[in-house]
N, C-alpha and C positions, 0 to 999 in steps of 0.2 A: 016789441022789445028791441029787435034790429036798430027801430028807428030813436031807439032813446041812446042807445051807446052813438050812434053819428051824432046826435045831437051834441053827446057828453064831448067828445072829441074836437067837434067846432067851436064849442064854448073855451076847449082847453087852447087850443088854436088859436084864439079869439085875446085870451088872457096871456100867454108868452107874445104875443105880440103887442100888447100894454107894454111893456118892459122895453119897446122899442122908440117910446113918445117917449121924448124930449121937453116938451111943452111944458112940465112944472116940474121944475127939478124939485122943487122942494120938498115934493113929495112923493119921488123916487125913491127914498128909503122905504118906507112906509108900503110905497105900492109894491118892492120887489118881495118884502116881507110875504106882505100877503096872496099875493099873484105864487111865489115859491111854495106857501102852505095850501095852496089848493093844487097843486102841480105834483105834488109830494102824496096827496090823499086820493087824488087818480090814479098814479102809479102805483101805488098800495092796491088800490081796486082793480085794479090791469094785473097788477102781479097774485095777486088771492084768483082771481077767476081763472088764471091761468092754469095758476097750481089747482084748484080743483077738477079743471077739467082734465089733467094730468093724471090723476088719483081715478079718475073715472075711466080715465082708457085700459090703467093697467088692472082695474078693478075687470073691468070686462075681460081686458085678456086672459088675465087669469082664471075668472070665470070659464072662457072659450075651452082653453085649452086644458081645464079640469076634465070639464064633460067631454071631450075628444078623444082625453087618456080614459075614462071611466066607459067612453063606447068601445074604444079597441083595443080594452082591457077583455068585456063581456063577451064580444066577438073574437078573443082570442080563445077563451076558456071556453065557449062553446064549441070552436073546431078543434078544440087539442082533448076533448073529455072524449072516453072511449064511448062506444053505442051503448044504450042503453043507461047512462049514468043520469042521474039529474045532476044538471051546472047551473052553479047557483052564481 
């Protein structure tokens, strides 16, 4: 998986640097058209994975720090309940 995004990235590398040939002008329209719309559709894919893995950090966090308040919530009520009570 590693090795498919370096892959995706030299290809993109690969394509903005099309846009630096000179050699047929005539089809420099054409080619910035197209070389911009796949440049535009990786950014998209750079920008969604990002945001995903964004959502997943604070998914966890929140997660984390649920179960953190709900342990020393328990561990409170257990040393504050007088002897003898059940703490639930």
């Amino acid at each position: 998986r590693q090795d498919e995004r370096v892959k995706s990235l030299k290809i993109v590398i690969q394509l903005a640097k099309l846009l630096s040939d000179s050699g047929y002008p005539q089809f420099y329209p054409s080619m910035f058209v197209l070389v911009t719309e796949v440049l535009e559709r990786f950014a998209d894919m750079v920008y969604n994975r990002l945001l995903n893995k964004a959502e997943e950090a604070l998914q966890a966090k929140a997660s984390a720090t649920s179960t953190t308040e709900m342990m020393f919530t328990n561990d409170l009520q257990s040393k504050l309940s007088p002897p003898g009570s059940k703490a639930e």
